[in-house]
N, C-alpha and C positions, 0 to 999 in steps of 0.2 A: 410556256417553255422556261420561264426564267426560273418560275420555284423549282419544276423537276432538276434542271442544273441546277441551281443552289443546294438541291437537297443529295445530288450525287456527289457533290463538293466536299461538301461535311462529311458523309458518308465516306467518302479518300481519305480526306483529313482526318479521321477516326481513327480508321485503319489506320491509318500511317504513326501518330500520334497511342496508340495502342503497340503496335508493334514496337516502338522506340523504346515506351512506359517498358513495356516488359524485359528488353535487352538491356535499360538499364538498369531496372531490379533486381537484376538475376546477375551482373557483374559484379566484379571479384568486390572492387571498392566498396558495392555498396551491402553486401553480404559482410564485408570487415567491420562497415560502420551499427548493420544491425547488431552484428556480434559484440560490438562494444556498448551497444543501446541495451541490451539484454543482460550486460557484465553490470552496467552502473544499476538496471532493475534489482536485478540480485544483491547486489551492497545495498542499496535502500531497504530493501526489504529485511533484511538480516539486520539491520540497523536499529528497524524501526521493532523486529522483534525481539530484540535487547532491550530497549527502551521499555516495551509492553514488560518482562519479566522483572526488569527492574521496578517498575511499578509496582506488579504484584506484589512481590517483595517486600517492599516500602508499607502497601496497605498490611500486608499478612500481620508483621510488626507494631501497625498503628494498633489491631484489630486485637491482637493480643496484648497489649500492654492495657489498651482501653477494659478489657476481661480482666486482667488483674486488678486495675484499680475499681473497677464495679463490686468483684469479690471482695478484697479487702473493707470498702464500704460498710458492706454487711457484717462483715465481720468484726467492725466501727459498734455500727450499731446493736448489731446482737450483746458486746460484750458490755454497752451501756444502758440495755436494757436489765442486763440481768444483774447490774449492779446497783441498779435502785430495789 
């Protein structure tokens, strides 16, 4: 007898503790507080895709400066080749 009460117990307490969970998730406060947990997701994120463009940016620039000085190179050499 003691497990079947024990286990109608929990079974209340569930219930009970399920019922609560849900009325307090679904109140106004804590709908304000997702709302603001979902405002600071969006600032990080937009933040963090600024960060990435700037990036890019940074490389695109590396990427073409590094092409000019490779061409010029050649163009080093070519014109001391053809000056011997």
């Amino acid at each position: 007898m003691k497990s079947c009460t024990r286990n109608a117990l929990f079974t209340g307490l569930g219930f009970l503790i399920g019922t609560v969970g849900l009325k307090a998730a679904t109140s106004e406060t804590a709908k304000k507080g997702y709302v603001h947990a979902m405002a600071q997701g969006m600032k990080a994120k937009s933040d963090y895709e600024g960060l990435v463009e700037q990036a890019k940016a940074e490389f695109d620039d590396m990427k073409a400066e590094a092409e000019y000085i490779a061409v010029s190179d050649k163009d080093v050499k070519k014109a001391e080749k053809a000056a011997k």
